[in-house]
Every structure is written in C-alpha cells, then in structure tokens.
C-alpha positions in Angstrom: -6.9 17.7 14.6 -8.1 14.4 13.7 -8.4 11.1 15.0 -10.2 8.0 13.0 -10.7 4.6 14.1 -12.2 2.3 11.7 -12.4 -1.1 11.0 -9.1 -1.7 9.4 -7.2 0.4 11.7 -6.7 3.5 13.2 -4.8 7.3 12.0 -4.8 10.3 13.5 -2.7 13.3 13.8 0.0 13.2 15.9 0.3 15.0 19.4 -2.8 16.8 21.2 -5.5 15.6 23.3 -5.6 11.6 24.0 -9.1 10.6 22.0 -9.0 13.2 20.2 -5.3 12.8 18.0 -3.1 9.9 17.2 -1.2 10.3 20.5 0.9 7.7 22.6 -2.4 6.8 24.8 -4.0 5.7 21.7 -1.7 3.9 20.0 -0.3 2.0 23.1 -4.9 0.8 23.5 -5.1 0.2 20.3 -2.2 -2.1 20.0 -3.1 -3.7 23.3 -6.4 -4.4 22.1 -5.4 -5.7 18.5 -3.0 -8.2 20.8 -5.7 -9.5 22.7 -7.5 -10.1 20.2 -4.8 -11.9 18.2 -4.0 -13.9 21.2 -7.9 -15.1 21.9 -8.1 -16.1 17.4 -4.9 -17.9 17.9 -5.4 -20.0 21.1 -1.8 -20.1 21.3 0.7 -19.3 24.5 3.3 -17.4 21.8 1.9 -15.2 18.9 4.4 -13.2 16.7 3.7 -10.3 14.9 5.7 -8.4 12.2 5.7 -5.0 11.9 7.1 -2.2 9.4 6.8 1.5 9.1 7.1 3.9 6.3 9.4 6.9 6.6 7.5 9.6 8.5 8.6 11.5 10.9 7.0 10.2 13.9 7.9 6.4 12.5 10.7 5.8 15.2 8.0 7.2 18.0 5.1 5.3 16.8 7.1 1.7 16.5 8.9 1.8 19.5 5.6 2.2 21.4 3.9 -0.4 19.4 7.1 -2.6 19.7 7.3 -2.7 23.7 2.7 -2.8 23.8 3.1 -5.9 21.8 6.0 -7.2 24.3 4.0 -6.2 27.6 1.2 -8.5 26.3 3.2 -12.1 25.5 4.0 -11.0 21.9 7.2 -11.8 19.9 7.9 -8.6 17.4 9.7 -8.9 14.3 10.7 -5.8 13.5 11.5 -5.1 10.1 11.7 -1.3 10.6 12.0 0.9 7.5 10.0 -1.0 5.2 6.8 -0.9 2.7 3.1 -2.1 3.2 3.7 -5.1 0.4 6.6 -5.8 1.9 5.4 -6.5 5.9 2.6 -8.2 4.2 4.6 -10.6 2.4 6.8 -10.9 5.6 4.0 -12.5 7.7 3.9 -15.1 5.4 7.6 -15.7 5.2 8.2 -15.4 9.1 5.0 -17.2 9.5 3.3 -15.2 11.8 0.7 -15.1 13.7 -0.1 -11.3 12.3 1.4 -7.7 11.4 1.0 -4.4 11.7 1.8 -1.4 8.8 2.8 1.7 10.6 1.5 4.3 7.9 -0.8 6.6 6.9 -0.2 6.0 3.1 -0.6 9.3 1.2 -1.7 11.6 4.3 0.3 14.8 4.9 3.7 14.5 7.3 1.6 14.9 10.4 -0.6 11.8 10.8 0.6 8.4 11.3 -1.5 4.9 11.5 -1.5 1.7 12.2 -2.9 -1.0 9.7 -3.7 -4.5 11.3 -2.9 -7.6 8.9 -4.2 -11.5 9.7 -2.2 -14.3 9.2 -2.0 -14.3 6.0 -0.7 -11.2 5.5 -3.8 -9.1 4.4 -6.0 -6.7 6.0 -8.2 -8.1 8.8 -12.3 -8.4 7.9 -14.8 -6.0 9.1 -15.9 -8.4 11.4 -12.4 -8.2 13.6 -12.0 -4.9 13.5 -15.2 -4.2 14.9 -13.7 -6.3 17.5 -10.8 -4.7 18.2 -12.5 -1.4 18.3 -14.8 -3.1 21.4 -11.9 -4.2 22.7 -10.0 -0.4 22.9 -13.4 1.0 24.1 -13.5 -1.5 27.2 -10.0 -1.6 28.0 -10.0 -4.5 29.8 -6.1 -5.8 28.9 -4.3 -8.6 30.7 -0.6 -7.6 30.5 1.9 -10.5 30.9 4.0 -10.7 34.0 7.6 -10.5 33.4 8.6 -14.0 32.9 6.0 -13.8 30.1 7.2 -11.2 28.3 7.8 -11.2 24.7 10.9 -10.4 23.0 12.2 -7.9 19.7 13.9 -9.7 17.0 15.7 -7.1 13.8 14.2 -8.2 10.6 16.7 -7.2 8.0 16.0 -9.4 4.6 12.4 -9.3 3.7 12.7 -6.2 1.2 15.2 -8.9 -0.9 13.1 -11.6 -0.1 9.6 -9.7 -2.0 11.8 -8.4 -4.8 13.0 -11.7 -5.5 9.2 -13.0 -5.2 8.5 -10.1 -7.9 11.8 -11.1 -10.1 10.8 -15.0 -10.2 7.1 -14.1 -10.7 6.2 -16.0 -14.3 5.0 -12.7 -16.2 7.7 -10.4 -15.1 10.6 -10.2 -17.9 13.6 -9.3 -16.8 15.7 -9.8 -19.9 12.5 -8.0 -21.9 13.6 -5.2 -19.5 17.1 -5.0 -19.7 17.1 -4.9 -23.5 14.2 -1.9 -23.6 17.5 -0.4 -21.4 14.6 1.9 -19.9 15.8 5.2 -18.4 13.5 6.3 -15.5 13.1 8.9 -13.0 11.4 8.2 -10.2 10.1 10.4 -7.1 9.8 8.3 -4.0 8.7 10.7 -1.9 10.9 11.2 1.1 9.9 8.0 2.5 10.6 3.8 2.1 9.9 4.3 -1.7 14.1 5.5 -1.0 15.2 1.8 -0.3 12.9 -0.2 -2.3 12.6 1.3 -5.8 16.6 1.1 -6.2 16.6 -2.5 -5.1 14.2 -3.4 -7.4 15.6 -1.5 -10.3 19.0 -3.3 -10.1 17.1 -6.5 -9.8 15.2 -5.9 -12.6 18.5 -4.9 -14.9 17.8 -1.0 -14.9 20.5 0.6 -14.3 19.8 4.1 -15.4 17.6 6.0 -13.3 17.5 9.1 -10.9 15.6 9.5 -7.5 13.6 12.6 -6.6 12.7 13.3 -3.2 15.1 11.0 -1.9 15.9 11.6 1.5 14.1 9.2 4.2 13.3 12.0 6.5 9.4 11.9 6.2 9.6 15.7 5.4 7.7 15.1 2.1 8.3 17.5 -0.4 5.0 18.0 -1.7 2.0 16.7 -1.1 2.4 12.7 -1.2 -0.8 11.8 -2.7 0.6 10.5 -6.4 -1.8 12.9 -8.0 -0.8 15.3 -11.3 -1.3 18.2 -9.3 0.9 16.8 -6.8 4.2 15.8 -9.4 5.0 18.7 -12.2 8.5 18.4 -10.7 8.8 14.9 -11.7 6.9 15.9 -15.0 9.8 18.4 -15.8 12.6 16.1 -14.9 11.2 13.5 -16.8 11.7 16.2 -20.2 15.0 17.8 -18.8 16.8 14.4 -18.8 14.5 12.7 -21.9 13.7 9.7 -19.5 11.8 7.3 -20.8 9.3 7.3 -18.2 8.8 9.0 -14.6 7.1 6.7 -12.0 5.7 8.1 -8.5 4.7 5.8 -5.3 3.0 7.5 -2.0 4.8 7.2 1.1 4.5 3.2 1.7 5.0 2.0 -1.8 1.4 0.8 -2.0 0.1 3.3 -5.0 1.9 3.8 -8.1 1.5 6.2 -11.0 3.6 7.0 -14.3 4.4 9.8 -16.6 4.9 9.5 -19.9 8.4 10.8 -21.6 6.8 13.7 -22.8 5.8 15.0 -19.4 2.1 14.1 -19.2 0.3 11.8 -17.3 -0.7 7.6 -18.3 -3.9 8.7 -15.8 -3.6 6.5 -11.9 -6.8 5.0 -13.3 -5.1 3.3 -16.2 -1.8 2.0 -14.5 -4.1 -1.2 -13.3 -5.7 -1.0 -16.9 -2.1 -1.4 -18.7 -1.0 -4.0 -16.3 -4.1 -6.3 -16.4 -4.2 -5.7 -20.2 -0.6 -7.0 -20.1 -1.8 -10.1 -17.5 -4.8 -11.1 -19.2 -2.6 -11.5 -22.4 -0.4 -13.7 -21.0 -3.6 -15.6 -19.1 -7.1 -15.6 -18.9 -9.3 -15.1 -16.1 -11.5 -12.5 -14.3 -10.8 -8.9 -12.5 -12.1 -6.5 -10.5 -11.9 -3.2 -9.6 -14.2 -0.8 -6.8 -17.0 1.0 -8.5 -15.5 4.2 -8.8 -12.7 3.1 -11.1 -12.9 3.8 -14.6 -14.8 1.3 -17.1 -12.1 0.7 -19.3 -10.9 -2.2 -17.5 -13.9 -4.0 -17.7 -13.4 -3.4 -21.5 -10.2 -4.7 -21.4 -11.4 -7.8 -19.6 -13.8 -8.4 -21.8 -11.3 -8.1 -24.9 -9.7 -11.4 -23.2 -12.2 -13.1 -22.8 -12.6 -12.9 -19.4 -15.3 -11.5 -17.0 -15.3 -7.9 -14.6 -16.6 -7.8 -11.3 -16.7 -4.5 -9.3 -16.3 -4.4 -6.0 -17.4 -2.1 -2.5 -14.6 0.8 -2.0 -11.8 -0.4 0.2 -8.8 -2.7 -0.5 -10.2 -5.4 1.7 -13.9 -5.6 -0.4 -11.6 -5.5 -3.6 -9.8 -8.5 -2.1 -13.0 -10.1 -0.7 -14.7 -9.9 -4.6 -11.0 -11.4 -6.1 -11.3 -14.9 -4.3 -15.1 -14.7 -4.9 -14.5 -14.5 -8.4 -10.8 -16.1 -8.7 -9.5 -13.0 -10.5 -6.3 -13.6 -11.6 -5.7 -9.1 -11.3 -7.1 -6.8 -9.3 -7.2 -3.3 -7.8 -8.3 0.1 -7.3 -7.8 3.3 -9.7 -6.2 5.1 -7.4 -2.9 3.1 -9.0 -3.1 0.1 -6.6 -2.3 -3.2 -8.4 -3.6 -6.8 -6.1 -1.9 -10.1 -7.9 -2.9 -13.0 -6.0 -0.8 -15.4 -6.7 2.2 -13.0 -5.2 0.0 -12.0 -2.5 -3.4 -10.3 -1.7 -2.5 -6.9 -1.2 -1.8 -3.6 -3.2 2.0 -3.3 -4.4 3.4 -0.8 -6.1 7.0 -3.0 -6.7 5.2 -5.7 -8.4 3.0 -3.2 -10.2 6.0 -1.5 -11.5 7.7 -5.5 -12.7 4.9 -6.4 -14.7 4.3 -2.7 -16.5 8.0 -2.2 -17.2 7.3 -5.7 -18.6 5.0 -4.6 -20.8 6.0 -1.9 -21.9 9.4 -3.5 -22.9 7.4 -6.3 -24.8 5.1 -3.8 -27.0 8.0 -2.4 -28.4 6.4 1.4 -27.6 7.1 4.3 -25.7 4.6 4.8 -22.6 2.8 7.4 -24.8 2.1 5.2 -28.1 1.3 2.6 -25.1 -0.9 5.1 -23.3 -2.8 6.1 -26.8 -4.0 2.6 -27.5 -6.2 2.3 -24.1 -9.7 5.0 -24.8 -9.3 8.2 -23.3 -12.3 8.5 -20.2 -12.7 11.0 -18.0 -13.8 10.4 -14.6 -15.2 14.1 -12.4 -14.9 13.7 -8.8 -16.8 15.7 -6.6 -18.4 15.6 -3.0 -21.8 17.9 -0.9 -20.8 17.8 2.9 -24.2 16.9 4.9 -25.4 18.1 8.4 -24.9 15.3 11.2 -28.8 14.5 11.1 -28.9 14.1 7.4 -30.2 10.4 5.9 -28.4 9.2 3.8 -30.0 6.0 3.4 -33.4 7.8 2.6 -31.5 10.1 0.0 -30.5 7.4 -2.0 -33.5 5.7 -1.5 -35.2 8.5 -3.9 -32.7 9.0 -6.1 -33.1 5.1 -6.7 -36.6 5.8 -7.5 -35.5 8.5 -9.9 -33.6 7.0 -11.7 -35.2 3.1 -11.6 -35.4 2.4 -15.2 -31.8 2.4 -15.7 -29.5 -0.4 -14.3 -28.7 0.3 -10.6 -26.3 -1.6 -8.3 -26.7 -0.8 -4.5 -23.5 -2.5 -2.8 -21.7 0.4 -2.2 -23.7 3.2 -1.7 -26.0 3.4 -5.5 -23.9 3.2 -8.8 -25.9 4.5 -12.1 -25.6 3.6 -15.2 -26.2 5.8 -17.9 -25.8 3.8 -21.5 -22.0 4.4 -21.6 -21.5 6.4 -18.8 -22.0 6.1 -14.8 -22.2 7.8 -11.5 -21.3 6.1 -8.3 -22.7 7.7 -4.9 -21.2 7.2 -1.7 -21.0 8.3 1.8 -17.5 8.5 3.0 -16.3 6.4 6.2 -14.1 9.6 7.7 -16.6 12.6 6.5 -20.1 13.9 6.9 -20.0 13.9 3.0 -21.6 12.2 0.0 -18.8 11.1 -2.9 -20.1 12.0 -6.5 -17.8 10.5 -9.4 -19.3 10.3 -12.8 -17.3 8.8 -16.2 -17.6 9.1 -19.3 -15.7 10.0 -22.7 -15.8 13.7 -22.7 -14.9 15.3 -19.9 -17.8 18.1 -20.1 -20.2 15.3 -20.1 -19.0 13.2 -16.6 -19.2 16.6 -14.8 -22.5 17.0 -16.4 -23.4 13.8 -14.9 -21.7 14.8 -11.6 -23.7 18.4 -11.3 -27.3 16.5 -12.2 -26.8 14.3 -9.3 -25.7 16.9 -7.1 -28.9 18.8 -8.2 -31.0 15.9 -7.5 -29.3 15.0 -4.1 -29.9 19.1 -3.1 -33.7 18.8 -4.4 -34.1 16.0 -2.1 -32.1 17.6 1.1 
C-alpha cells in the first residue's frame, strides 16, 4: 500500500509491513520523534500537546497509541477525541499548548490515517521542522521518561463550543441576517466529525431546518470523501427532493467545504473562497491570496475592492506563509479551504460556512442568482507520470525557454501566463508525476492549453 512521510506529517495506509504502511511501528517513531523535538524547541521540563481525530475507522487505534507515545516521553495530552482539524487548532491556543497533533487523513479513502503536527500556535509546523522530525524518526535515538516522569491524559470535552462561539462572535458573521433568510439546508458530513460539528454550528447560527446525509460517525464513508461533484449527486438530488435552499459538503475533518445550489448543481469548490472573500473584502479592505492553481477570479475580485492578490506555493502552510507576508485579511486554496486570520491561521470549513451563509442572507439571493454574478472559468486538470530518473528541473527549464516572452513565475514549479488565461506546472510531493492545470473561460480552450503543455513536456522527455 502506501506510506508518505513529508514535511508536515506523515499518512499511510493502515496495517502491512512496518516502513512500508501506516502501521503501529510508525506511528508510535513518528510521534516519539515529533516529542523530542517539541521538548528540545521548548526548553521546558512539561510540554502539553492537544490532539483530535476525525471519524475513521482506525481513529480509536491510532490515538490511543499516539496518546500513551506522547505520555512515555514527559508529555501531558489533552485529548479532545472526536473532533475537527480547525477545531484542535484553535484548541492549542485556548489550552495554551506547547503543540497538537490532527489525526486525519482529510479526504483520503477509509483505509489511511495520518498524523498532522501543529506549533504552538496552532498551525502547521514549517518545512524547516519537519525536516527535523523526519531526521529524528530515521535515527531513532528517543529518550523515554522514567516512570515518575511520565505524563498524564486529561478529556477535553468543550473546545468544539468554544470555536463555534469564536465563529458566532466573529464581527462579519450575521447571525440575525441568518435567521431571517430562515435558510433550509442539507448537508452531507460524510460519516465522520462533520456529524457533531455542523449541527452545533447550525443551531448556533439560528438554522434550525436542515437534514444530515451520511451521518453516522463510523468512518465507513459512503462514497468517496473527496467534496468533489463526482463524488455528491446524492446530496445534489436531496437538495431538489426536499427544495433546500442550499446543500453544503465537508471532507472527513471539516477542513474543505463545498455547496450546491437549490437547483441541484454545483457553486464550483473554486469559487466558495471567491464568494466568501467577495463578501469579506466588502465589509473590509485588504489583500488575499490563494496557491497558483486556484482559479483567477479571486484576484479579480480583489482587485474590485481595492485590494491587492498574492499567490502563493501549493500547500496550506506556503498559503499561510504568503498571508502574514502580505497581511491578507482572507485566504485559501480552491479546493474549498477558507484561512481567516484573525480567527486563526488554518483552513475551516465552520467558519467558511458563517461567513457565506452570511452572505448569502445579506444579498437577498438564492445561491444560484449568487453563483451567476461571479464569471464562469473553467479550470482542466491533468497530470503525465515520469520515470524515477526523469529531470524535472531541466524540463521546466526548457519549457521556460519556450515560452520566455510571456510572464512566468517560478515559485512553485513554472506558472504561464497566457493574456487571460494560465497554466501552472508542478511536480507532486507523493507521485513521480507532473500536475498540468490550465484556466480559462471556455472550457475547450483550458484543456487546449493543458494538451499543448503536455505536448511540449513529451517533445522534451
């Protein structure tokens, strides 16, 4: 199966060969090595660490051996056990701790599992860490704590309250606007943590009619969790059968968000940080940013108020890195995750869904009118797997040439621009592949784009 250790953490599937899969060897080195290196930033004699899981099936498995690593080493847990990534994040900062980690693999299938390393401040540690950690886990060279020195396990049960009350006190979130739109919404959570937090919010918010799909926290996920179109018709059609207003879709730890319009079809992932930076920016002005293979239109939008874009390497932690560089006041990637810093510097789905519902209530639209007043882009992805001895570096390093008298940005991979279209090239960090997504207004013409590239990049190989 699959094992990947990166920078930000490690996922794998579970059970199999030690090194090979996400299996009990791995997790318990990985941990250890995270906790040394938390204890060695700290300098202190007593770290804590929060942790949280989504609802997978191997959840319980994973947290009790991450639970009782942590302990072995000198390391108070607070465990908040069924939880979402947003909302351990914001709990490090409420329980002021020294650290936390996400037990998740976000949108992967039922079988893998992961473990996502946060600072003390809640957000994704830097590059520079991980690689760290990684060193660490290679070596194996841990120090376990004798048994006077071993940590202890305190139950975290309020920090889901504590973030939606964050998100209900937030200055831009409405909830009276809300209440009066008296939104009906169905809402597909995915057989996971989406279960406990997407009611709580709702009533917080004043909605009190909507219905669950996929509700039961068993981490059996009904269909594939990736919020994708492909991947929700059956919250498409429930949407028409009960004339909702809207349909909304998270991915197992309540990080992503997406939303379906009352006649069944999509608003597009790409566009739900569009609508809810359009909706920010209105209330405030200042700067955003987005990776490079999110769709232009926020950029328009930006630019509408007055404000300046700013795209950023792929990855939640270079989106979050390019926010504070640029004070963006919203932020985010277009596969639905929403980043506002002044809740906290992470992707959340919960505030996400405050500030659109928001909006929504305020233009005094349904999602579709809404939907039609943002342009309609189209964005083809695509990808050419490589051999192991293939460079990359030297394929780009021609197209570049190819293509030099148009404006070219080489941060993440190479990003060409093409008057009022693009293509973005990148290798991916799990595959012996090259990413190909191309934009523009007619979908014929971004996989156009998409199939020239691909012809170059063969030409060249």
């Amino acid at each position: 199966m699959s094992l990947i250790k990166s920078i930000s953490g490690i996922r794998g599937t579970i059970g199999g060969e030690p090194g090979q899969n996400l299996t009990p060897l791995d997790i318990v080195k990985f941990t250890a090595a995270y906790a040394g290196w938390l204890k060695k930033k700290t300098k202190k004699n007593n770290n804590t660490v929060v942790i949280g899981r989504d609802g997978r099936i191997s959840g319980s498995m994973v947290k009790e051996l991450v639970s009782n690593t942590l302990i072995s080493l000198g390391i108070d847990v607070i465990d908040t056990d069924l939880s979402t990534t947003p909302t351990v994040e914001m709990a490090v900062v409420f329980l002021h701790a020294d650290g936390g980690i996400i037990l998740t693999a976000s949108h992967n299938p039922k079988e893998w599992n992961a473990l996502k390393l946060l600072n003390d401040k809640g957000e994704f540690i830097s590059a520079e860490d991980g690689k760290i950690i990684l060193d660490k886990a290679e070596k194996e060279k841990f120090i376990f704590s004798k048994v006077d020195a071993l940590g202890t396990i305190t139950k975290n049960e309020d920090s889901l309250a504590k973030h939606i009350d964050a998100i209900v006190q937030y200055p831009l979130v409405d909830v009276k606007a809300i209440q009066e739109a008296d939104f009906s919404i169905v809402a597909d959570v995915i057989n996971s943590t989406g279960a406990l937090a997407l009611p709580a919010l709702f009533r917080a918010l004043g909605v009190s009619k909507f219905t669950l799909l996929n509700s039961e926290m068993n981490g059996k996920f009904a269909h594939n969790p990736e919020p994708l179109p492909e991947n929700l018709t059956g919250l498409s059609r429930e949407v028409v059968a009960q004339k909702a207003s809207l349909g909304i879709a998270v991915d197992p730890d309540v990080d992503r968000l997406c939303f379906v319009c009352e006649d069944g079809s999509f608003f597009g992932e790409e566009y739900t940080l569009v609508a809810v930076a359009d909706y920010v920016l209105s209330c405030k002005k200042g700067n955003t940013v987005s990776n490079m293979s999110s769709t232009k239109a926020l950029k328009e939008i930006t630019l509408k108020h007055g404000g300046q874009y700013a795209p950023s390497s792929v990855g939640e932690v270079n989106v979050v890195n390019k926010m504070k560089e640029t004070q963006a006041v919203i932020g985010g990637e277009g596969n639905g995750g929403i980043i506002v810093p002044d809740l906290h510097y992470g992707r959340d789905a919960l505030i996400g869904i405050a500030l659109f519902l928001t909006h929504l209530a305020k233009s005094k639209k349904s999602i579709k009118q809404l939907r039609n007043t943002y342009p309609e882009y189209f964005i083809s992805k695509n990808k050419i797997e490589l051999k192991q001895d293939v460079n990359v570096n030297e394929i780009f390093e021609k197209i570049k040439a190819k293509y030099k008298s148009n404006p070219i940005n080489t941060e993440d991979g190479l990003k060409i621009e093409f008057e009022n279209d693009w293509v973005h090239l990148r290798t991916s960090n799990t595959e012996p592949i090259i990413r190909i997504y191309a934009e523009s207004n007619f979908e014929t013409t971004a996989n156009n784009i998409a199939m020239k590239l691909i012809k170059d990049i063969q030409e060249v190989l």
